[in-house]
C-alpha positions in Angstrom: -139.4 91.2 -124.2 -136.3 91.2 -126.9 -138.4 89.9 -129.6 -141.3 92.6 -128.3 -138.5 95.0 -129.0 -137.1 93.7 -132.4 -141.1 93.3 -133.6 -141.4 97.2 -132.6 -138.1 98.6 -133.8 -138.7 96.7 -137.2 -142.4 98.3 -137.6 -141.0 102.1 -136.5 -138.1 101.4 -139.5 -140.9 100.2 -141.9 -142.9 103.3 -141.8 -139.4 106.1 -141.8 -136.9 103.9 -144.0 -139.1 104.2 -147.4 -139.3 108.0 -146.5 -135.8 109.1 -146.1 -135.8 109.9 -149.4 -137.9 113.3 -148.4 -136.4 113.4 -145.4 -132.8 114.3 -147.0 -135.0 116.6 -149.5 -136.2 118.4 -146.6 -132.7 119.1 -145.1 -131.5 120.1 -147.9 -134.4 122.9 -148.7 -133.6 123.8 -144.8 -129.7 124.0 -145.0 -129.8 126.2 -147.8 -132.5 129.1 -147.8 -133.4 129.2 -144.6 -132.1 132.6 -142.8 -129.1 130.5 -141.3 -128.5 128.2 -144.4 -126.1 128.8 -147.2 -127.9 130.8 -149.4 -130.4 132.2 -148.0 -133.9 132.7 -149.6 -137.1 134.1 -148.5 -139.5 132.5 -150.5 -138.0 128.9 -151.1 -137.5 128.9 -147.0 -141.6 129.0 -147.6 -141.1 125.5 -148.2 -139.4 124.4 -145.0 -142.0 124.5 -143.1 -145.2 123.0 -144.7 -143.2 119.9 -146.1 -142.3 119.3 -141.9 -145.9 119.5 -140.8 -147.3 118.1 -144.1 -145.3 116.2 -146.3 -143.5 114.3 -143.8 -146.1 113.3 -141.2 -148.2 112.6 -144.4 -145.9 110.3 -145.7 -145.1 108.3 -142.8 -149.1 108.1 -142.1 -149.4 106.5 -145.5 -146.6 104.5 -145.1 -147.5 102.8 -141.8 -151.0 102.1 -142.9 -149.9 100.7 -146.1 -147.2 98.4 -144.1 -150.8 96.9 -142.3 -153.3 96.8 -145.5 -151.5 97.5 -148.8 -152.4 100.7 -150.4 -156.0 101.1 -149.2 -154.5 100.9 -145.4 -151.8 103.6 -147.1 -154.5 105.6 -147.7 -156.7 105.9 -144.9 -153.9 106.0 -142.9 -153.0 109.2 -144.4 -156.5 110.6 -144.4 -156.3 110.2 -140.3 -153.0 111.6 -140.0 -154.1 114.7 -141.7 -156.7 114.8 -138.7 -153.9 115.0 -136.4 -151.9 117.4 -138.3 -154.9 120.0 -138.5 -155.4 119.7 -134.3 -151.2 120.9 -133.5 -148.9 123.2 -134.3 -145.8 121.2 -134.5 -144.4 118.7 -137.1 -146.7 115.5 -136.1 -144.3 112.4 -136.7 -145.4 109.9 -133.2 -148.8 111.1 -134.5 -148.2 110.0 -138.2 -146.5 106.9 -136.0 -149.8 106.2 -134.4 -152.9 107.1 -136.8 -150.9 105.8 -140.3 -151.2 101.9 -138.5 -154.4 102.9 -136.8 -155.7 103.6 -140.2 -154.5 100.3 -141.8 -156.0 98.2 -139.0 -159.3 99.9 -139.5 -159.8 99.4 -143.0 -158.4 95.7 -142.5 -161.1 94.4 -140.1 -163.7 96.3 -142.6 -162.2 94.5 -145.5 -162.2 91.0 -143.9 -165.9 91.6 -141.9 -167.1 92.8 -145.7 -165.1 90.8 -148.2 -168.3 87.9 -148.7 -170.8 90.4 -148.2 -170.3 92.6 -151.1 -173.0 92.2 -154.3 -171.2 91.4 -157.4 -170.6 94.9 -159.6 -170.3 96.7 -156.4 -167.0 96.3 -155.1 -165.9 99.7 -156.4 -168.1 101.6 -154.8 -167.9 99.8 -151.7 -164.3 100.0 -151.6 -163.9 103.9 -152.3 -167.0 105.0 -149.8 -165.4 102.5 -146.9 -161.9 104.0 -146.8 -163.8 107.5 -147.5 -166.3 107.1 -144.3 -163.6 105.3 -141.9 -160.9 107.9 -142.6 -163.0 110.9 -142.0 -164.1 109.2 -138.9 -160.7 108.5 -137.7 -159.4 111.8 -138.8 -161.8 113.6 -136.3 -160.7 111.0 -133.8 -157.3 112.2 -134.7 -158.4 115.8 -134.6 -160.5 116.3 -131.0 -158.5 113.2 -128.9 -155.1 111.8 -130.3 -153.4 115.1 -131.3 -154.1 116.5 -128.1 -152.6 113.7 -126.0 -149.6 113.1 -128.6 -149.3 116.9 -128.2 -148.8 116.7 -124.4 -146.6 113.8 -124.6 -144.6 115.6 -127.0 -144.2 118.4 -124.8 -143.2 116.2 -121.8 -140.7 114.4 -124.4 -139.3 117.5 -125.1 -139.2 118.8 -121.8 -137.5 115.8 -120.5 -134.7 115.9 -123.2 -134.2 119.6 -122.5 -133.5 118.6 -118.9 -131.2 116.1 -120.1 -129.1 118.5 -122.0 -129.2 121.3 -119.4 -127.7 119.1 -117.3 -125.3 118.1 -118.9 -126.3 114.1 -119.5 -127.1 113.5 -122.9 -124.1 111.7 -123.7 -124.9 109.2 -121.6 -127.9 107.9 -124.0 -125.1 106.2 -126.1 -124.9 103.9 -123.0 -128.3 102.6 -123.9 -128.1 103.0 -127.9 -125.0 101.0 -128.6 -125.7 97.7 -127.1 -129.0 98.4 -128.4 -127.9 98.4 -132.3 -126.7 95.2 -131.6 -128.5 93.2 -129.1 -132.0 94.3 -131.1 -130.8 94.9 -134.6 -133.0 97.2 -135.5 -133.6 101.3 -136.0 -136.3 101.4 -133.4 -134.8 103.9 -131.2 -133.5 106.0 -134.3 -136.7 105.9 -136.5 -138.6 106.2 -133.2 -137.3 108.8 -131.0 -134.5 110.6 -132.2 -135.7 111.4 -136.1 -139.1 113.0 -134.4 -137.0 115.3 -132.3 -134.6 116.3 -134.3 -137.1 117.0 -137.1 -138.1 119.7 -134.8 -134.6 120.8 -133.0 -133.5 121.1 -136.9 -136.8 123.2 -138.2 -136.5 125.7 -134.8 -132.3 126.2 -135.0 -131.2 124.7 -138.8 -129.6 121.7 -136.9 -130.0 118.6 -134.4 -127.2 116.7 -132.5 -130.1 113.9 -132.0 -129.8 112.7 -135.7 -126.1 111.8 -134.9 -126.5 109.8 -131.7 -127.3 106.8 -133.5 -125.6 107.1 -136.8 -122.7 108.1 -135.7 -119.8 105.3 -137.2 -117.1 105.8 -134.9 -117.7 103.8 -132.0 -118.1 100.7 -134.8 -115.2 102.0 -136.6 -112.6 102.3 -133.7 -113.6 98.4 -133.0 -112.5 97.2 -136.6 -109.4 99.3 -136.5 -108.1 97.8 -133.3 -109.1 93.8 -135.0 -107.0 95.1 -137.9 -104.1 95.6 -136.3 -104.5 93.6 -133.2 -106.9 90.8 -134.0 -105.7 87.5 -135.4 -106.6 84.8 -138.2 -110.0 85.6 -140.0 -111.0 88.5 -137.4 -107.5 90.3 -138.5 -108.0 89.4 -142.3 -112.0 90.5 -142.6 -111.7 93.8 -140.4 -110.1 96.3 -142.8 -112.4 95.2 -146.1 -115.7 95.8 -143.1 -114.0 99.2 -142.4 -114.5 100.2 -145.4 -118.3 98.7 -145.7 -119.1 100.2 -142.5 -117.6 103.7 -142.4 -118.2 104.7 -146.3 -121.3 102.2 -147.3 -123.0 102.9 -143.4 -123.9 99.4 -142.8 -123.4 99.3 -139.4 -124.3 95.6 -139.2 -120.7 94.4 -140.4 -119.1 95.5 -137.3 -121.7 93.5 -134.8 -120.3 89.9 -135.3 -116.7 91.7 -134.0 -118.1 92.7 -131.0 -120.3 89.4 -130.2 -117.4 87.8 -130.7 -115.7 89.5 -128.0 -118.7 91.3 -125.6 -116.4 92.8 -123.9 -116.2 94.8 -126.4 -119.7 96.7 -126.5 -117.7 98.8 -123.3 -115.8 100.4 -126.4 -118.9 101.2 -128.7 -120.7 102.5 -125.2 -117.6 104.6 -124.3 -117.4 105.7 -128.2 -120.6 107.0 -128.2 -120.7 108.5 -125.0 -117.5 110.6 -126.7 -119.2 111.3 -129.6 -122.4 113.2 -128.5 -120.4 115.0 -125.8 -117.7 116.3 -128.8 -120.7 117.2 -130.3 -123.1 118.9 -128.0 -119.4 120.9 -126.6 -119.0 121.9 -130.5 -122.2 122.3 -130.9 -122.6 120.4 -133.9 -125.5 118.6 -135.8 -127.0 117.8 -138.8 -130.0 119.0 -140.9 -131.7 116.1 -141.4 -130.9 111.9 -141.0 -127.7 110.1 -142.0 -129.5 107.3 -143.9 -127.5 105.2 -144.1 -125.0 105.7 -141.1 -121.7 106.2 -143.4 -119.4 109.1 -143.3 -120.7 110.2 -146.3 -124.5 110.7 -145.7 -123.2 112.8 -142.4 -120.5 115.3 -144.3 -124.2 115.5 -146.9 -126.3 116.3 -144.0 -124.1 118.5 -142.3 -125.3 122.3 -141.2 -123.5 125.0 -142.3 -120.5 125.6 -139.6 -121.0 122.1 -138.0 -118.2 120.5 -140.4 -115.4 120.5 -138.0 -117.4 119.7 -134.8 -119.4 116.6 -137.0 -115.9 115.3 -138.0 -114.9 115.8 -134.7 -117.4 113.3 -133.2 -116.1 110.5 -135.1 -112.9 110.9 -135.2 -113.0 111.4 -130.5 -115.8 108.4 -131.0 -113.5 106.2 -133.1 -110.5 107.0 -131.3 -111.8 106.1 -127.9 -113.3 103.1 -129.0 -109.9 101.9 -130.9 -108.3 102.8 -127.2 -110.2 100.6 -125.1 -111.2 97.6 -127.8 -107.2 97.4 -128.5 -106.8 96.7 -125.0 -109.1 94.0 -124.7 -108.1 92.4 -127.9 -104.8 92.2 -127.2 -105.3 90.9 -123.7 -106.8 88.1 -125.3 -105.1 87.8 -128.2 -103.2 84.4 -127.7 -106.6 82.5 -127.0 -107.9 84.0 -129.9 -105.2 82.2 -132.1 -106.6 79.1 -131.0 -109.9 79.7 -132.1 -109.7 81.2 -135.1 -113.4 80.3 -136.0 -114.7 82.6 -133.0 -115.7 85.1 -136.2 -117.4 82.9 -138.3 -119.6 81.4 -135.2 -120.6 85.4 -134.0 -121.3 85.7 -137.4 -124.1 82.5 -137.3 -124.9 84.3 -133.5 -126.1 87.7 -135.2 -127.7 85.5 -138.4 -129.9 83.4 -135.8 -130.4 86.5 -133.6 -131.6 88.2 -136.9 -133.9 85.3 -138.1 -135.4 84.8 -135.1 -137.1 88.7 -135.3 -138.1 87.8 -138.3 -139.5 83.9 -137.7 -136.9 82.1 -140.5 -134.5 79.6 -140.2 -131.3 80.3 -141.5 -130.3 76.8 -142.5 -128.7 77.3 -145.7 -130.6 79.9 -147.5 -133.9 81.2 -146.5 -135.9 77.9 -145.5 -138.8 77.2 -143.4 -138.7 73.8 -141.6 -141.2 71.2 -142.9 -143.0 70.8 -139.2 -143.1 74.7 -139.9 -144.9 75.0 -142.7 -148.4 76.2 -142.5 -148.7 78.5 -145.2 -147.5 78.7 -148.5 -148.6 81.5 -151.5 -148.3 81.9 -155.2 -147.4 84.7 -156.7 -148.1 86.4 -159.7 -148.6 90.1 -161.7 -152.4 89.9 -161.3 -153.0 87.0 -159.3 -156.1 85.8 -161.2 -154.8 83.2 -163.9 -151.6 81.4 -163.6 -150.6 81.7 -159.8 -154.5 80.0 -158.6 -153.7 77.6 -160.9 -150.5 76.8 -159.6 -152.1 77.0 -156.1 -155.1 74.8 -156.6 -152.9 72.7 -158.1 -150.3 72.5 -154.7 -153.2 72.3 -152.7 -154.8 69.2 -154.6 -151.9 67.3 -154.3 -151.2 68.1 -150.6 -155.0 67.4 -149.2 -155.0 64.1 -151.3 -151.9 63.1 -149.5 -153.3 64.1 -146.8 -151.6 67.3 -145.6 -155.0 69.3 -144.9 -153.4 71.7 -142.3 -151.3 73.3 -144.7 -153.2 76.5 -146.4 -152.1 77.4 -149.9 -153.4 80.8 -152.0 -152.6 82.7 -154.4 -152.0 86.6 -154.2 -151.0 89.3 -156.9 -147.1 90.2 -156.3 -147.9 93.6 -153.7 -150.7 92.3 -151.6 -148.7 88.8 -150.4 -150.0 88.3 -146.8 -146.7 89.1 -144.3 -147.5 85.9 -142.6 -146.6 83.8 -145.8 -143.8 81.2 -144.8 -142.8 79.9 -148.7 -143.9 82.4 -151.8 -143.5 80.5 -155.1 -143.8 82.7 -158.2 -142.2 82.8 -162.1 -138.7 83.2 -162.2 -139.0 87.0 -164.2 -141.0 88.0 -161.3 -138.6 87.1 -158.8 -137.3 90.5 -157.2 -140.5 91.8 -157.2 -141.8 89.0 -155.2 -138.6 89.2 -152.8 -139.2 92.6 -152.0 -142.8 92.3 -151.2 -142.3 89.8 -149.0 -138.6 89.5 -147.6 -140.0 87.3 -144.9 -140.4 84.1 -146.5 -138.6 81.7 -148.1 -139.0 81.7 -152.6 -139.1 79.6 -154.8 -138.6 80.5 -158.5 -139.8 78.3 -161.5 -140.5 78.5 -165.1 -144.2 77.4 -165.1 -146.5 77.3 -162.5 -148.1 74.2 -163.1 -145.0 71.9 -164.7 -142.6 72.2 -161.6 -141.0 70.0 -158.2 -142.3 72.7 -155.9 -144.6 69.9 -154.6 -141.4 67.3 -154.7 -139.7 69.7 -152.9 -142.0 70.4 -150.5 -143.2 66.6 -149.9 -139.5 66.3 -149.5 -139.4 68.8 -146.5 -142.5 67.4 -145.1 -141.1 64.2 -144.0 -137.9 65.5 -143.0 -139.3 67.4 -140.3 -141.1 64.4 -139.1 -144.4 65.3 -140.5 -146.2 62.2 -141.9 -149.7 62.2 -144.0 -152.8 60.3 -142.4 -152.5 56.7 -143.6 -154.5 56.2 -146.4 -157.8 54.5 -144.3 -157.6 57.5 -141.9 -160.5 58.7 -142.9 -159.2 61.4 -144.9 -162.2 63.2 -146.8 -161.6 63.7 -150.4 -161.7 67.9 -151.5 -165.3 68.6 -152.2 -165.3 69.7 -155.5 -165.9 73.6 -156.2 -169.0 74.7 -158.2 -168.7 77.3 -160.9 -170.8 80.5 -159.7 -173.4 81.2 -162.3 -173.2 83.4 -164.8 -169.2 83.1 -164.8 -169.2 80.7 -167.5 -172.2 81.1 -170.2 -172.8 78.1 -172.4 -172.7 80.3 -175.3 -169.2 81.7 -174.2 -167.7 77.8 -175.0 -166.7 78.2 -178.5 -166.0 75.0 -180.3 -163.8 74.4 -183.9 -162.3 77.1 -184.4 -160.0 77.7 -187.3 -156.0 78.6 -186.0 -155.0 81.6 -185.7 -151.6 83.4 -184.2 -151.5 83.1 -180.0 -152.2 87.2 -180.5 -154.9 86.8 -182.6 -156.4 83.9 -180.5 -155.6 86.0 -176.8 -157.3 89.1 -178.8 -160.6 86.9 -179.2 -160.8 85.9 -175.9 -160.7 89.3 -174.7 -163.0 90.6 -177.4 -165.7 87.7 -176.1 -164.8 88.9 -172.6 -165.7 92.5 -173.8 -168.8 91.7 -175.6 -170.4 89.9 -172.7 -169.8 92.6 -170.2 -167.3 91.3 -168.0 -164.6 94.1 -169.1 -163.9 97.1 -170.2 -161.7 97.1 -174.0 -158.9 98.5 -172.3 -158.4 94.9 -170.4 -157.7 93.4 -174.1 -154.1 95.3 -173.9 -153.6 93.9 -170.5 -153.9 90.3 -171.5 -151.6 91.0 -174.7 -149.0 92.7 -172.6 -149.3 89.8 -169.7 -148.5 87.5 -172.6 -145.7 89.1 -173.4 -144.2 89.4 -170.4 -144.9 85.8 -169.1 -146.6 83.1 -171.3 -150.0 81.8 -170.1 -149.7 78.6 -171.4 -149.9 75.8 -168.6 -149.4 72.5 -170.6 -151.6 69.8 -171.5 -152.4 72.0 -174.4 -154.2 74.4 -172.3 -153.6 78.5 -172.0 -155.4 80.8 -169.8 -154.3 84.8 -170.7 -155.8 87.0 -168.4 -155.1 90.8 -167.4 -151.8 91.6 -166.2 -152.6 93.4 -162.8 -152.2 97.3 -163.9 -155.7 96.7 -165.8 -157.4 94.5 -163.3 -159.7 97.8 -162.2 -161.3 97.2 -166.1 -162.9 93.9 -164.4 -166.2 94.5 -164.2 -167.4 91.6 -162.8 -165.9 87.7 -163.2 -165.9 86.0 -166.3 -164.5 83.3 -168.6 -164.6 82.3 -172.1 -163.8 78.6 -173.3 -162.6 78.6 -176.8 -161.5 75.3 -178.4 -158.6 75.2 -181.6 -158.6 71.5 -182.9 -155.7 72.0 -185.0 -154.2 74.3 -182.2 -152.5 77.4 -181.7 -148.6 77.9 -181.2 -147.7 79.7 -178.1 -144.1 78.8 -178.7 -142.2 76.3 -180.5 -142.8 73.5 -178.1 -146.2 74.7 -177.1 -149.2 74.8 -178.3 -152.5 75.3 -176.8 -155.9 73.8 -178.2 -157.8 75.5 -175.4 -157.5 78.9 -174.3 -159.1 80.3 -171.6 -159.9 84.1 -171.2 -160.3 85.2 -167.8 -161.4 88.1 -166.0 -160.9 87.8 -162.5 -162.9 89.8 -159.7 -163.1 88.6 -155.9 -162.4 84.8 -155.8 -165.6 83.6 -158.5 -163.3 82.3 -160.8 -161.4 80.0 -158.5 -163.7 77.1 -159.0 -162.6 76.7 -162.3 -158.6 76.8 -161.5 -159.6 73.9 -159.5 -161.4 72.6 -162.4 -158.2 73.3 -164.5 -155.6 71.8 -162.0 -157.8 68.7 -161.9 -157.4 68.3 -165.8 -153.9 69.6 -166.4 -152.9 66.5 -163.4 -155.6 63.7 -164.1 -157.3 64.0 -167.3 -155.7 60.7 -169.6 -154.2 61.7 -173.0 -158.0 60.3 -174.5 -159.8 62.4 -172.2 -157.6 65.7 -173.5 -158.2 64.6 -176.7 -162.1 64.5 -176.7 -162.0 67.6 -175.2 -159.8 69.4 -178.4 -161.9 68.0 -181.2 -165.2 67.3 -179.7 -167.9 69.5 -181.6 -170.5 69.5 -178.9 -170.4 72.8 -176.3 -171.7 71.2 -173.5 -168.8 68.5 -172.8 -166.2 71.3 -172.6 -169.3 73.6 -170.4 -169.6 70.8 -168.0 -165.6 69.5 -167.9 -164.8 73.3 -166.7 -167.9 74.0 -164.4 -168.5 70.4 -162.6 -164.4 69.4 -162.6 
């Protein structure tokens, strides 16, 4: 049920974290010209209302379908939001909620049903017309069934909440919040419940006490002031550098290892934030729009005009009653804390493992997935065509002739890495951009994709986890080797003693051959020159494959790849230099016979087999070494 909870809370943040952005744009267009804002202003108050309804739900819609399916979920998930929006008067966020994943789902199952289906040349137009037909389709949906029931719940929601605060109770919520943010980690009933609601208290009165109940840092910060002064050892020596984390930087977070440490403790937060919402539903404070992140700073920035004392008010009563009743406890306990001074540091691994667990990693060390764990590992690069199959097919050789068949490797462009991928390997310059798209794995950097230990270092975790290989008379079938589809490589695409050039001049050729026989358009020429010099494409064994970086992958008409043989060679660097280049153009997965090919001659080919291959004058021994492997 927890983890239910923690999958949930995660998905709500996903689809309203990346958004705040024009949530806090929004408050700020509402604070100030609307009739009760600062400076009021007829015609920019125009704007208040369209970006609620709109923008917002629009956004989140997009967002939530994108978290499912990349940007084509992204944007039939907004196409059936806007079906929702059209059938109800009010701003549609648990509609956005439902249709933006809805969306993503849809187009997913289309995608993987289609994906082997689709004639070569016609992905395009498949592709646009799919996500065209399925979101209009949905948007009715949204239109004639959803909004209406998302409506009535709505209403109900609303209705319930105003029966809360007429009588008196809503402070009590806290009692459920608090041990919430720390037992589930996780925004779910922020992002989920109370951002909706006070989206539309705030566009009906200028304000909403709901986007408070959660960010409020008092109940956290009363908690580290009492460890500060009363705590001992490490507890008493972190507390006031996390006071400052938590009540100006708004990570909450900080100040959850203090309380597991002591559970007791989550009485104070609960007490805290019972105080706070009562101060500020008495002083009838609020604020105009989310506190994101929770810090003292975001809420004075979000605060409604005349709110500032009764806001400030709140956290001060929060904190003060949570310093109150945590002081008590800590002291109380105080001289069996001396004794275990390492009670901190073993919350601190609680919340870590309590963390990791939502999110299926280990937290031994850094990041790592446990070798009976591993299942499924990607590469990663810009375009996901060239260098990160090879890398891949080149993992995956070595595992499935050792015997390790279970384990799926693939390669994916940096943006569309699957969110079930346990270990992401990708180039070292790409590294951020590989840990944001896919925080939930473990990475591993390297310099080339083909000359690396990832395989040492994965053998390695292997059998440490206990997993062994089949013995070799198991019966282990060799990997069938991967036919070329025709028409990828021509015969009269192999180009054989050509003169040296400069690696620009040689990548420029390639893409001009490409261009000539139809598989691109001229503007994927730039692309491979730019992906050049950005990351080098050469792979060793005197052997370079440029290819498009990803931003001109839509001038791939179809697949296709050009063989073109230097004798004398051509420098890629002052160590490097390549003697074969091959130009690809990558579209659906045609061209991933021939990584194979390549992984099988960049690992096994002898020195005299290389050599043939960079002098011979005959087409058809370098046609057949790429397309038969």
């Amino acid at each position: 049920m927890q983890e239910a909870m923690q999958k949930f809370g995660r998905f709500l943040s996903a689809m309203v974290m990346p958004n705040i952005g024009a949530f806090i744009a929004w408050g700020f267009i509402t604070a100030l010209f609307i009739p009760a804002g600062w400076i009021p202003n007829e015609g920019l108050a125009e704007l208040v209302g369209p970006m609620a309804k709109w923008l917002l739900p629009l956004l989140i819609g997009f967002t939530g379908g994108e978290v499912v399916n990349g940007h084509r979920g992204g944007v039939v998930g907004a196409i059936a939001t806007a079906g929702i929006i059209v059938g109800t008067d009010i701003p549609m966020f648990m509609g956005a909620m439902i249709m933006g994943p809805i969306g993503g789902v849809a187009i997913k199952k289309f995608d993987e049903a289609a994906q082997d289906s689709i004639p070569g040349g016609f992905e395009m137009l498949v592709n646009n017309f799919s996500a065209g037909i399925i979101g209009g389709i949905l948007a009715c949906a949204a239109y004639s069934f959803v909004g209406p029931i998302v409506s009535s719940i709505t209403d109900g929601l609303a209705s319930a909440v105003g029966a809360i605060v007429s009588a008196g109770l809503l402070p009590l919520v806290s009692i459920l919040v608090e041990p919430a943010k720390i037992l589930f980690l996780n925004n779910a009933i922020n992002h989920g419940v109370f951002t909706p609601l006070g989206m539309q208290q705030a566009q009906e009165v200028g304000k909403s006490v709901f986007f408070m109940i959660e960010s409020n840092p008092g109940p956290g910060l009363g908690v580290l002031l009492a460890y500060s002064l009363f705590g001992v050892g490490n507890a008493r020596g972190s507390a006031p550098g996390a006071v400052i984390i938590h009540f100006f930087g708004g990570i909450h977070e900080i100040y959850f290892p203090y309380v597991l440490m002591k559970p007791a403790l989550i009485l104070a937060v609960m007490a805290g934030g019972v105080t706070g919402v009562f101060t500020l539903t008495l002083l009838n404070g609020g604020l105009v729009a989310p506190a994101a992140p929770g810090s003292f700073i975001a809420i004075m920035a979000m605060t409604a005009p005349g709110a500032y004392f009764a806001n400030v008010a709140a956290v001060v009563a929060a904190a003060a009653v949570s310093f109150a009743i945590s002081s008590v406890f800590i002291k109380a306990t105080a001289a069996a804390d001396a004794e275990k001074e390492d009670a901190l540091e073993a919350a601190q691994a609680n919340m870590k493992s309590m963390k990791a667990a939502s999110k299926g990693q280990s937290v031994e060390g850094e990041k790592q997935v446990a070798g009976a764990d591993i299942k499924f590992i990607v590469y990663a690069c810009d375009a996901g065509m060239g260098s990160s199959a090879l890398g891949a097919a080149a993992l995956r050789k070595k595992l499935h002739k050792d015997g390790y068949k279970n384990i799926t490797v693939k390669n994916f462009a940096i943006g569309n890495i699957p969110k079930d991928a346990q270990i992401v390997v990708s180039h070292e310059k790409l590294a951020e951009r590989a840990r944001a798209d896919s925080p939930q794995a473990e990475h591993i950097w390297v310099k080339d994709f083909t000359n690396n230990n990832v395989y040492d270092v994965i053998s390695e975790r292997l059998k440490g986890g206990g997993v062994s290989a089949p013995a070799a008379d198991a019966g282990v079938a060799e990997e069938e080797t991967q036919s070329l589809k025709e028409g990828v490589l021509l015969k009269e695409n192999v180009k054989v003693g050509l003169k040296s050039v400069s690696k620009e001049e040689a990548i420029k050729a390639a893409g001009e051959l490409l261009f000539k026989s139809g598989y691109v358009e001229k503007e994927y020429i730039e692309g491979m020159l730019a992906r050049e010099r950005d990351i080098s494409t050469y792979i060793g064994q005197g052997i370079a494959i440029p290819h498009g970086e990803n931003a001109v992958k839509k001038h791939v008409i179809k697949t296709g790849l050009v063989v073109m043989q230097y004798p004398q060679g051509v420098k890629f660097s002052d160590e490097n230099t390549a003697h074969l280049i091959v130009g690809i153009a990558g579209k659906g997965d045609d061209h991933l016979a021939i990584i194979a090919n390549l992984a099988t001659i960049t690992m096994e080919y002898s020195e005299a087999d290389l050599q043939k291959a960079y002098t011979t004058k005959d087409p058809q021994v370098l046609f057949d070494m790429f397309t038969k492997g």
